[in-house]
N, C-alpha and C positions, 0 to 999 in steps of 0.2 A: 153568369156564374160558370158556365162552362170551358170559355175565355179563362178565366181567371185558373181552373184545375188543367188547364192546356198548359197556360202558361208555367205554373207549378212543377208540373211532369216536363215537363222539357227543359224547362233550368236546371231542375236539380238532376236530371241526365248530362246534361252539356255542363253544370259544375262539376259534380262527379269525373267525369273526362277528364276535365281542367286538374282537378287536385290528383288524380293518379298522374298524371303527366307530372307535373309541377313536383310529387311527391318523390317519383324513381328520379329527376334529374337531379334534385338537391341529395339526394341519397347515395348518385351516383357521384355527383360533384365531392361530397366527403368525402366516400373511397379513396376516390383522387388525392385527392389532398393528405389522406392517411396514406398512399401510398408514397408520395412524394417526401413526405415528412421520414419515412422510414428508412427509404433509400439514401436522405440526407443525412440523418441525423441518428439515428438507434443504430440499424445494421447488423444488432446482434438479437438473436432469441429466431423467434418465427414468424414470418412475414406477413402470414397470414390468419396466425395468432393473433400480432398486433392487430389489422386491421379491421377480423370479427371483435374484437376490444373496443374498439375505437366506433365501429358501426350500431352496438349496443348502447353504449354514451348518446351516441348522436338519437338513437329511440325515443328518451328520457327527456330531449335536451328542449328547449323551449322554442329553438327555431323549427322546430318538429310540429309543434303545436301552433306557431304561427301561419302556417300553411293552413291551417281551418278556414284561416281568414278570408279561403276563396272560397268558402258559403257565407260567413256574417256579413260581408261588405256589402256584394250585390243585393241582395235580401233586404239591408237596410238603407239600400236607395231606393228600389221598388217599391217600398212600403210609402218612403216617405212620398218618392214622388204620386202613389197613388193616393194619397191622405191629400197633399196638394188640390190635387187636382180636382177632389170630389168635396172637400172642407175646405177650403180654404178663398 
C-alpha cells in the first residue's frame, strides 16, 4: 500500500511538471503564431491588443483542454495495467 501512495505522489509531481511545461510552450507557441499573423496580415490597431485577444481565445479554446490529457492517459494505463496484472 505504501508503494502504491509513493507511486501516486510522485506521478502526480512529475505529471504536474510535465503539463506546466507542455502548458507555457503551447501558450508560447500561440503567441507566436499571433504575432506572426499580425505582422503579416492586420498591421493596424495595437499589437499587443491583438495578441492579449488572441491569448484569451486560446484560454477557452479546446486545445487548452486537451493538454489535461497529460494526467487521464497515463492514469489510465496504470490502472489498467495494474487491474492486469493482479485480475487477470
Amino acid at each position: 500500500m505504501l508503494a502504491l501512495a509513493r507511486l501516486l505522489v510522485f506521478g502526480f509531481l512529475i505529471l504536474s511538471v510535465i503539463y506546466v511545461c507542455l502548458s507555457f510552450y503551447s501558450r508560447a507557441v500561440r503567441r507566436g503564431k499571433l504575432e506572426k499573423e499580425w505582422d503579416e496580415e492586420v498591421k493596424t490597431g495595437d499589437r499587443d491588443a491583438f495578441v492579449k485577444e488572441g491569448l484569451e481565445d486560446y484560454d477557452d479554446s479546446l486545445r487548452r483542454k486537451l493538454i489535461l490529457g497529460v494526467y487521464v492517459i497515463p492514469i489510465c494505463i496504470i490502472s489498467f495495467i495494474i487491474y492486469a496484472t493482479n485480475f487477470m
